[in-house]
Every structure is written in structure tokens, then in C-alpha cells.
N, C-alpha and C positions, 0 to 999 in steps of 0.2 A: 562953308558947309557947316551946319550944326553941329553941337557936341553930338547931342540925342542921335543920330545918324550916322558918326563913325562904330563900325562894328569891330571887334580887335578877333579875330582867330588863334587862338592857343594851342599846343602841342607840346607834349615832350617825346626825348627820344633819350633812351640807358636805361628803362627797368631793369630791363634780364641781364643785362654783362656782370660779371662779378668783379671788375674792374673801371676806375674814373667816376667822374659825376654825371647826375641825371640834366640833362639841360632842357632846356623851353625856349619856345619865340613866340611870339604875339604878333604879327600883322594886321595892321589896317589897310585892304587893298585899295585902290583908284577906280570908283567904280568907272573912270572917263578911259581908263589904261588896261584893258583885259589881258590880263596872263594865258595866253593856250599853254594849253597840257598839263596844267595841275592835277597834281593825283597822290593819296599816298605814296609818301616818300620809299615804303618800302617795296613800292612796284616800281621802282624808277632806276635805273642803272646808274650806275656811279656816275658816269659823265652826263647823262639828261641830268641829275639834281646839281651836278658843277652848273652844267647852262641856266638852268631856272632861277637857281639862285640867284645869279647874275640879272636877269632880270626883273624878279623878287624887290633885287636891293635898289636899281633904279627906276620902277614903276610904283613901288608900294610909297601909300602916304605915310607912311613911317613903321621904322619894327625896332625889336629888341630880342634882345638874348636874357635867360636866367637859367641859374645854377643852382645846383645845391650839391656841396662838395661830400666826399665817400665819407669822414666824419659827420656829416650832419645824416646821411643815410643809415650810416649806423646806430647814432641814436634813436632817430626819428620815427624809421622803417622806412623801406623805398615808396610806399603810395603817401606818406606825409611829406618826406622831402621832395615829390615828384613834383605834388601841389604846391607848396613851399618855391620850387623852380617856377612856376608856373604864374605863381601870385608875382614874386621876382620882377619875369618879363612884362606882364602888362605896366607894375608900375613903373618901368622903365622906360615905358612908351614915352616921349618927347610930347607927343599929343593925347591926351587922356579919351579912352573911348565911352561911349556910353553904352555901351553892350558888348559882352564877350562870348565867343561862342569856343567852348571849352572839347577837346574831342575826347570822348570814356562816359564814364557815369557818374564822376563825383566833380565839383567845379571849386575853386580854392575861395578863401576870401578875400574877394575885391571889395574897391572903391566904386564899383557898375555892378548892373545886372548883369547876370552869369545865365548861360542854359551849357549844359552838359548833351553829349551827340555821341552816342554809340557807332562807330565807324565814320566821325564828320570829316579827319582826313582822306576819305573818299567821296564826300560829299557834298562837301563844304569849302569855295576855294578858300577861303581866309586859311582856315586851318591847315588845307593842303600845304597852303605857303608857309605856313608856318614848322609843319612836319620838315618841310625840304628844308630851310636855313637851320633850324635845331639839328638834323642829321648830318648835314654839312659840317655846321660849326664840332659838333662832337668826333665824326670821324676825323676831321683835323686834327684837332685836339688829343686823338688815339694814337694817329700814328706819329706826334711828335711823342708823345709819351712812351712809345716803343723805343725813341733812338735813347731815350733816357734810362727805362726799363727795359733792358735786351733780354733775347729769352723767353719772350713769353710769348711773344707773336700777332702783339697788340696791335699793328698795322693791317694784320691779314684780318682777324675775327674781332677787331674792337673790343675788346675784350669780354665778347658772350662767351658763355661755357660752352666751348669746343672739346673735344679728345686731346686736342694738342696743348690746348691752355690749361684744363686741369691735371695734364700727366706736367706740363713744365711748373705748374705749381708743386709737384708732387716734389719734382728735381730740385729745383731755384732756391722754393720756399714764397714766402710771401713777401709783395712787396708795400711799401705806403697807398699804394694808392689800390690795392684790394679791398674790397667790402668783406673786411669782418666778421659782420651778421648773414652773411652767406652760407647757405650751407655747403658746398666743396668747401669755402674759405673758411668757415667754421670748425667744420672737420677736421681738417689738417693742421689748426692752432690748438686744436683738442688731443692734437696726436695718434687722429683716425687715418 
């Protein structure tokens, strides 16, 4: 298959948690292998994106993960370290694509052309796929980090600002892996 013709799907998933890092994946799907039921990840119940994923990882011509940890978020701001994730996964791709199709409205700097898709995890399977392994891989990544950080409930709410996350930050305090530049997390380093 062509370079010119692999398309790579991007997504991330952690803006709004005030806790952990923002992650991404890039997929390049099979156009020979179709995935049913791809869809925004955040229409999908926890065990449909367990199953997808699952097939995600053995149909897709190749994917990747990228990161960008709560210190680079707080320097950054979260839409630079989101992109920053984002740039990350494509070049991590084993396969390099010749087009990325990025889901929002701003697209990071790659090595390909880029188009940016306001809503493309609903519209777009690459991206869908993409949505779903980034979601995955992040809520894994929350609820081990609960058994590390107890208290705060990071397994239940991944850690978005909930009632219950911002009152046990109130109790706890904060922990390493809180965002900082946050405002609850701000707040309360400020003595508010």
C-alpha cells in the first residue's frame, strides 16, 4: 500500500480531569478489515471500548499511544500539551502516514499533512479508533493510579472534577499528579 494512502486518525482523551496526563493514539485502520461500531469513545460504555479496542489492536495497520505528563501540562497549558500528545502518537506510528486526520480544530506539527474535524470522533472511523485506545489506555492508567493515590477516587471519575474529587482534594491536599494550573488545583495551593 502506498505511503500517500495510509491515513493515521488522532485523538486525545484528559483535557478536563484535573488529575494524570493528557494521552493520544493515531490509528491507521485496514481499509481490507472494517471495525463495526466505531463511535465516540465517550458514547461507548466501558466494556464496548474494552471489546473494540481489542479489535482496534488486532485489525488496525498499526497504532500508537502519546503523552504528555501533568508537568508538561502545566507549563504548556492543556491545548499545547494535548497537541504535543498528539504529535507524540503519530510519530510513533511504526508505519509513517501520509495524512492525518486530527479530531477538534487545531492540528499539531507533523511530518504529513494534517486536516483538523470538529466532531471527527463521530465521524471519522480512524479517529473513532483512535478516541477508543486513548480512552482506554488513560482510564487504565487512572485507576492504577488510584491504588497509588487513595482518596481521591480516581478509579471512579478518572479524575474529572467531580463533588467528590474536589471536596477530597480539599481533605487530602494535593497530590504529584494533580494539574497545578488548574483552577480547583490552583485554588487550593493558593489557600482558597
Amino acid at each position: 500500500m502506498s505511503e500517500l494512502l495510509l491515513i493515521a486518525g488522532v485523538d486525545e482523551v484528559g483535557r478536563g480531569p484535573l488529575a494524570g496526563p493528557v494521552v493520544a493514539a493515531a490509528v491507521i485502520l485496514d481499509p481490507a478489515r472494517p471495525i463495526a461500531g466505531l463511535a465516540d469513545s465517550k458514547k461507548l460504555s466501558e466494556k464496548r471500548r474494552e471489546q473494540l479496542e481489542l479489535e482496534i489492536l488486532e485489525k488496525a495497520l498499526c497504532w500508537s499511544l502519546g503523552r504528555a505528563e501533568v508537568e508538561e501540562i502545566d507549563r504548556l497549558n492543556i491545548l499545547h500539551a494535548s497537541l504535543l500528545a498528539m504529535k507524540r502518537a503519530v510519530e510513533a506510528l511504526v508505519t509513517p502516514p501520509g495524512h492525518a486526520l486530527i479530531d477538534g480544530n487545531r492540528c499539531p506539527e507533523l511530518p504529513c499533512s494534517a486536516e483538523a474535524i470538529i466532531g471527527g470522533d463521530a465521524s471519522e472511523p480512524a479517529i473513532s479508533a483512535a478516541s477508543i485506545l486513548a480512552k482506554v489506555a488513560r482510564d487504565r492508567e487512572m485507576v492504577l493510579l488510584d491504588q497509588r493515590y487513595p482518596g481521591y477516587g480516581l478509579a471512579q471519575h478518572k479524575g474529572y472534577p467531580t463533588k467528590a474529587h474536589v471536596q477530597a482534594l480539599r481533605e487530602i491536599g494535593v497530590s504529584p499528579i494533580h494539574r497545578r494550573s488548574f483552577g480547583p488545583v490552583k485554588k487550593l495551593l493558593e489557600g482558597g
